[in-house]
C-alpha positions in Angstrom: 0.0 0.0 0.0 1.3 3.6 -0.9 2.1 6.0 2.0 0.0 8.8 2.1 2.2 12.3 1.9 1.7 15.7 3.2 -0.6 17.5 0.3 1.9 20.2 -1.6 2.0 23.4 -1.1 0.9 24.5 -4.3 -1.4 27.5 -4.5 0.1 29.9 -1.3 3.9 29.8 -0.6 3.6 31.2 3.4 0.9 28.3 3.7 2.1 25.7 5.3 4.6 28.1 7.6 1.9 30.4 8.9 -1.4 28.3 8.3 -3.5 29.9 11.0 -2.7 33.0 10.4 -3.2 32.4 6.9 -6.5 30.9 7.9 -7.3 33.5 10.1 -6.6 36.7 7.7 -8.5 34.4 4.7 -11.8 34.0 6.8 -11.0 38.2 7.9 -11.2 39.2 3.6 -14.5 37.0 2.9 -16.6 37.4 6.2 -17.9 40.8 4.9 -19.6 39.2 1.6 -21.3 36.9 3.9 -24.5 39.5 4.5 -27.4 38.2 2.6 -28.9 41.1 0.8 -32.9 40.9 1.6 -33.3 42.4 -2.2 -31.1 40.5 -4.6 -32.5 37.3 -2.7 -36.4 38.5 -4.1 -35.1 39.3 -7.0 -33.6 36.1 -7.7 -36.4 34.9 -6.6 -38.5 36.3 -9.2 -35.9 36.4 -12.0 -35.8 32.3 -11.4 -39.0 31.0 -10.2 -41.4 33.3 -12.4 -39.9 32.5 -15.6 -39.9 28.6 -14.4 -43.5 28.7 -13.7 -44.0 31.0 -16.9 -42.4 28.0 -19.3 -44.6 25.3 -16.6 -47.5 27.0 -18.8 -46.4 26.8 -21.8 -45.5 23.6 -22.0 -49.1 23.0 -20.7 -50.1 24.9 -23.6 -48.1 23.1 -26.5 -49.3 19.8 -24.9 -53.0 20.9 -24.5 -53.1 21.9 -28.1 -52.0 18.9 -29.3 -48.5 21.1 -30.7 -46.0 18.9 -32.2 -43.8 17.2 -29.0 -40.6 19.3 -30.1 -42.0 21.9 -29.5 -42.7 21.1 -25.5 -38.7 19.8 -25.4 -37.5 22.9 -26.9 -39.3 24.4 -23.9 -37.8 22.0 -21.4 -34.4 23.3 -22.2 -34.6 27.0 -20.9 -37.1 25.2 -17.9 -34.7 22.8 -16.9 -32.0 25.7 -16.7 -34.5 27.8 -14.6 -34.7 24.9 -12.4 -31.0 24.2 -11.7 -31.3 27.6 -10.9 -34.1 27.0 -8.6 -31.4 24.4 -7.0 -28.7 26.9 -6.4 -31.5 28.8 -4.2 -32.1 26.0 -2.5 -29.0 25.7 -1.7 -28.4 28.6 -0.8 -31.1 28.4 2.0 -29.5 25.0 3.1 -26.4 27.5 4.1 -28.6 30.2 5.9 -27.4 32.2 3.3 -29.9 33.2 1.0 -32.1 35.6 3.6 -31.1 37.3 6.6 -34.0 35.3 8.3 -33.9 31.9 9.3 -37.2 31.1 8.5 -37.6 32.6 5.3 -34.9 30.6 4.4 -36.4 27.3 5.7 -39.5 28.3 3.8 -38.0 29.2 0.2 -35.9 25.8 1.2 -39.2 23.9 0.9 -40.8 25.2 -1.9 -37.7 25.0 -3.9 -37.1 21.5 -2.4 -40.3 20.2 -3.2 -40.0 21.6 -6.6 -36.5 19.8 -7.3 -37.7 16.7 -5.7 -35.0 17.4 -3.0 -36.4 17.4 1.2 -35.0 20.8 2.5 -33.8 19.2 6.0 -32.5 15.5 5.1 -30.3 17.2 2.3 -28.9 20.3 4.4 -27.9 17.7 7.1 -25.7 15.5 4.2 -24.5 18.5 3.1 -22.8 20.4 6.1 -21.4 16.6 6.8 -19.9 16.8 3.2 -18.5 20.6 3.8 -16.9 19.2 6.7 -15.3 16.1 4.8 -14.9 17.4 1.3 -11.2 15.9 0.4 -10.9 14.2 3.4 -9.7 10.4 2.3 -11.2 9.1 5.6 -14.8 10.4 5.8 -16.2 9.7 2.4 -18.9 8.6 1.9 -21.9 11.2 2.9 -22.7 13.8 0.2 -20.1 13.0 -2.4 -19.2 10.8 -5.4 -17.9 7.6 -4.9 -14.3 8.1 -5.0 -11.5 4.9 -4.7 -8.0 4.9 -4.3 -5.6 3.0 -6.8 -5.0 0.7 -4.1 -8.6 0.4 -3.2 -9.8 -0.3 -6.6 -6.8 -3.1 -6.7 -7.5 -4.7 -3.7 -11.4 -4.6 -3.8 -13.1 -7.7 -5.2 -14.4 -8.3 -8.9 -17.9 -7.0 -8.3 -16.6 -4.2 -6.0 -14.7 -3.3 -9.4 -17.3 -4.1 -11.9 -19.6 -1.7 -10.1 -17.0 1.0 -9.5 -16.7 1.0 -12.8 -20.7 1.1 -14.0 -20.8 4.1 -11.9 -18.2 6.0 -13.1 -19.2 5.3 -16.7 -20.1 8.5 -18.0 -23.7 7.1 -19.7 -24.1 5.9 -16.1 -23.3 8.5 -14.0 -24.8 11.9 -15.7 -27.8 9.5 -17.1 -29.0 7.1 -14.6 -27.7 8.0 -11.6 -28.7 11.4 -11.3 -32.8 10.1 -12.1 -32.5 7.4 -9.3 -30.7 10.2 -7.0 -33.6 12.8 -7.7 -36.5 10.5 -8.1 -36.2 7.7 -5.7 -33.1 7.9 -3.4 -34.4 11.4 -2.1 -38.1 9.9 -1.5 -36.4 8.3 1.8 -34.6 9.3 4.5 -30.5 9.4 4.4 -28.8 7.1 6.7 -28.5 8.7 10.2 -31.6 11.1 9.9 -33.2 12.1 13.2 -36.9 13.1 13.0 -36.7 16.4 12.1 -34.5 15.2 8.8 -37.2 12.0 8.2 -40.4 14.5 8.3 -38.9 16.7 6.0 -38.5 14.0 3.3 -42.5 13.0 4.3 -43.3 16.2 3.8 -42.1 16.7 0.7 -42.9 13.7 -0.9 -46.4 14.4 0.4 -46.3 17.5 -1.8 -45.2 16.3 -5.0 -47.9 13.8 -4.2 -50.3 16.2 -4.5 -49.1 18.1 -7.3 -48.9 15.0 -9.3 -52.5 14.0 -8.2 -53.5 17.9 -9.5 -51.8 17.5 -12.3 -53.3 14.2 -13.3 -57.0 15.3 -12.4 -56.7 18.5 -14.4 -54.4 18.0 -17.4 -54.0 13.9 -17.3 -50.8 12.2 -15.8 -49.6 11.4 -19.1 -49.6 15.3 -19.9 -47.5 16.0 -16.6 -45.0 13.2 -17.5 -44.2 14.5 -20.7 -43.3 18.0 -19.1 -41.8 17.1 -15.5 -39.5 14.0 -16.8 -37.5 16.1 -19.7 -37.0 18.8 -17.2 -35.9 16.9 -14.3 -34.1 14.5 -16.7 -31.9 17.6 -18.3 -31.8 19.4 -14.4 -30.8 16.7 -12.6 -28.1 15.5 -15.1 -26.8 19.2 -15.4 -26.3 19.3 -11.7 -24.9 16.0 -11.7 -22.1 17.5 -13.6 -22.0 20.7 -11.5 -21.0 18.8 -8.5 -19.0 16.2 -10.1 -16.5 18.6 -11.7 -16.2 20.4 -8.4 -14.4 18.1 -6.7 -13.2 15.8 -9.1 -10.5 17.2 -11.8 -6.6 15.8 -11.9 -5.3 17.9 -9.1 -7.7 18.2 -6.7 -6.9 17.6 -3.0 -7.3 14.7 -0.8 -5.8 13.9 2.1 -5.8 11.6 5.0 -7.1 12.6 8.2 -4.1 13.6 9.9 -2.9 16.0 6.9 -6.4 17.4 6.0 -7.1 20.9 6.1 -10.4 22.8 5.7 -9.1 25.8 3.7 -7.0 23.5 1.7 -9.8 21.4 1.0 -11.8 24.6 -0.1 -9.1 26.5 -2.5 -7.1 23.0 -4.0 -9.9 20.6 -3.4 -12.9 22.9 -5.0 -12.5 23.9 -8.1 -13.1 27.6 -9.6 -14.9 26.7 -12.6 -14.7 29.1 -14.5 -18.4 29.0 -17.2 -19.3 31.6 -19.5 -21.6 34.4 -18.8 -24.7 32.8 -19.7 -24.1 29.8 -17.9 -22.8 31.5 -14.7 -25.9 33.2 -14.8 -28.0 29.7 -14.8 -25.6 28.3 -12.6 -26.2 30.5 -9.8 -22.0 31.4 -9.5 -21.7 27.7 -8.0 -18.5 27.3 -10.4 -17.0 29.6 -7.6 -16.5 26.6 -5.3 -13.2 27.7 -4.1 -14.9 30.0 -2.1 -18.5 28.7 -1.5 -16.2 25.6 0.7 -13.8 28.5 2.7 -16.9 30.3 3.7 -20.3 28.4 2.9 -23.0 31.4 4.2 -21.9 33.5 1.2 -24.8 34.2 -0.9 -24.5 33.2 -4.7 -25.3 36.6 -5.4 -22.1 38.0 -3.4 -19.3 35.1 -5.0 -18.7 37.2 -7.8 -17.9 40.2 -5.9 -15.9 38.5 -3.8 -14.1 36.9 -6.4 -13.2 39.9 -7.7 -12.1 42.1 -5.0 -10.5 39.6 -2.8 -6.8 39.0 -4.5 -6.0 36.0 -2.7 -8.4 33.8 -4.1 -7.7 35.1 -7.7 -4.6 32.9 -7.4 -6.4 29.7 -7.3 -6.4 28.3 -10.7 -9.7 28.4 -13.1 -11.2 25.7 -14.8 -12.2 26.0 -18.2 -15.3 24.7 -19.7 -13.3 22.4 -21.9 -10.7 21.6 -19.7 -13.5 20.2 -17.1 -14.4 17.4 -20.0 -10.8 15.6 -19.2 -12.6 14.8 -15.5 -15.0 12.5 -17.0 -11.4 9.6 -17.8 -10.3 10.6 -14.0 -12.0 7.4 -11.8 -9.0 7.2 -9.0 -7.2 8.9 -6.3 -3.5 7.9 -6.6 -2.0 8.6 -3.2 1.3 8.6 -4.7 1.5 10.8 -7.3 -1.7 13.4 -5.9 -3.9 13.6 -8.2 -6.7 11.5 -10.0 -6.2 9.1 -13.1 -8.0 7.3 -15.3 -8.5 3.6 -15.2 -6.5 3.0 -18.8 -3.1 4.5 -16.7 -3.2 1.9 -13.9 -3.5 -1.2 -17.0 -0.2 -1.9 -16.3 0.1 -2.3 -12.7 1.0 -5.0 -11.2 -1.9 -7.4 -9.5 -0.1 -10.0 -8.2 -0.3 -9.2 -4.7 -4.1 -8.2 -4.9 -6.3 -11.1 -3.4 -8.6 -11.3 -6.8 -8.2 -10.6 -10.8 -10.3 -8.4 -12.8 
């Protein structure tokens, strides 16, 4: 088994000399953009839920009518954006970040929740444990993508392997997995919920219930499939790939528990994925994870700003929009060299010492 090393110091040369300082004077520059604004969150709100709702009855339309069906997908493209949008909000309020009030926040949570098929509670509760985690090579497991180790993957047995590999499959992963995640994983509790987590999931499952049973008594069920699938096919898949790419591109950070660092896990273990304007917009400024994971109560609507007037985290390398497509041949953590490969670069090592052959 390789020996796990101290992560490099690769983004902030004083780092590893002065790290609470560092940490200190870092957390200092980006507490101030951590003030949700009670009027950019409204107007997100309406710039992102009234379109949504404004394409919702459309699509009605063109179905009602009897239009010809592309004309309902077309539709589902700008709805399913509106809708990842819709998630970032969501998230937002999972932070506390989104309104200065607590329960507003727990209230735009639900909506947005039960309109993303996500309960507000369960989710928040796997999320803070992955903020806490994020690169951490001994706590995976809650909140992130299945991630092995070289050794891991060599050592584990041939259906252990088999089904690593099915997951990380592309077609798999941004296709399948991210329907099952939405539509049925999230209709039950996460492992560990207390009651407050397991009657938010009933909750909201109780809601789409009824807005399925709406749907179907005044427009037909078949009607309502044809517009909520496409969308939450197209959403769900898109955020799949949001949150994939955030944490998994060749030199992203991991570490074992007694080298793992918070901020490092935030500024080389989150990447700054850098989208174009449009996309940023529909994105919600998530592709500035670098600094959502050093301080998570920053509103979306405040990253940008921050990004821009805050020097230090300008030195934390972007990630291009075609760049991020080499992540999808990166399956495995290689302790050695620190960073993820693909499975066609570990071919030629040796198996003899692994207890079972692929």
């Amino acid at each position: 088994m390789s020996q796990q090393v101290p992560p490099p110091d690769t983004l902030f040369p004083h780092y590893r000399q002065n790290i609470q300082d560092f940490r200190q004077d870092l957390i200092k520059r980006v507490s101030k953009y951590a003030q949700p604004d009670v009027r950019k969150a409204f107007w997100q709100v309406a710039n992102t839920l009234l379109p949504y709702m404004g394409l919702w009855a459309l699509m009605i339309a063109t179905v009602v009518y009897e239009w010809p069906f592309w004309t309902t997908l077309l539709l589902t493209i700008p709805a399913a954006g509106f809708l990842v949008r819709l998630f970032i909000l969501f998230h937002d309020c999972c932070h506390g970040a989104f309104f200065p009030s607590r329960s507003a926040n727990r209230v735009l949570g639900y909506i947005t929740g039960i309109l993303t098929f996500t309960p507000f509670e369960d989710w928040q509760r796997t999320h803070i444990i992955h903020h806490g985690a994020s690169g951490n090579l001994d706590r995976r497991g809650v909140g992130d993508v299945w991630t092995l180790t070289v050794d891991e993957y060599l050592f584990a047995s041939r259906i252990k392997r088999l089904g690593y590999r099915l997951f990380r499959n592309p077609l798999i992963l941004f296709s399948v997995v991210p329907l099952f995640l939405f539509l049925i994983i999230q209709r039950f509790p996460s492992p560990g919920a207390k009651k407050r987590e397991r009657s938010s999931v009933i909750y909201t499952n109780l809601a789409i219930a009824a807005i399925i049973i709406v749907m179907s008594l005044t427009l037909g069920f078949k009607t309502y499939l044809l517009i909520q699938l496409p969308v939450i096919f197209m959403a769900a898949t898109t955020g799949m790939w949001l949150f994939y790419v955030q944490h998994q591109y060749e030199d992203v950070y991991w570490a074992r528990q007694q080298h793992w660092d918070l901020i490092s896990s935030g500024l080389e273990g989150s990447s700054y994925y850098k989208l174009p304007k449009v996309l940023q917009w529909i994105a919600g400024n998530i592709g500035l994870h670098h600094i959502h994971h050093v301080r998570a109560n920053i509103p979306n609507y405040n990253l940008q700003r921050c990004q821009n007037e805050v020097p230090l985290l300008q030195t934390v390398k972007p990630l291009t929009l075609l760049e991020s497509f080499k992540s999808l041949w990166l399956n495995l953590w290689d302790e050695e060299k620190q960073k993820l490969v693909s499975f066609y670069s570990i071919r030629m090592l040796p198996r003899s010492n692994c207890p079972h052959s692929f």
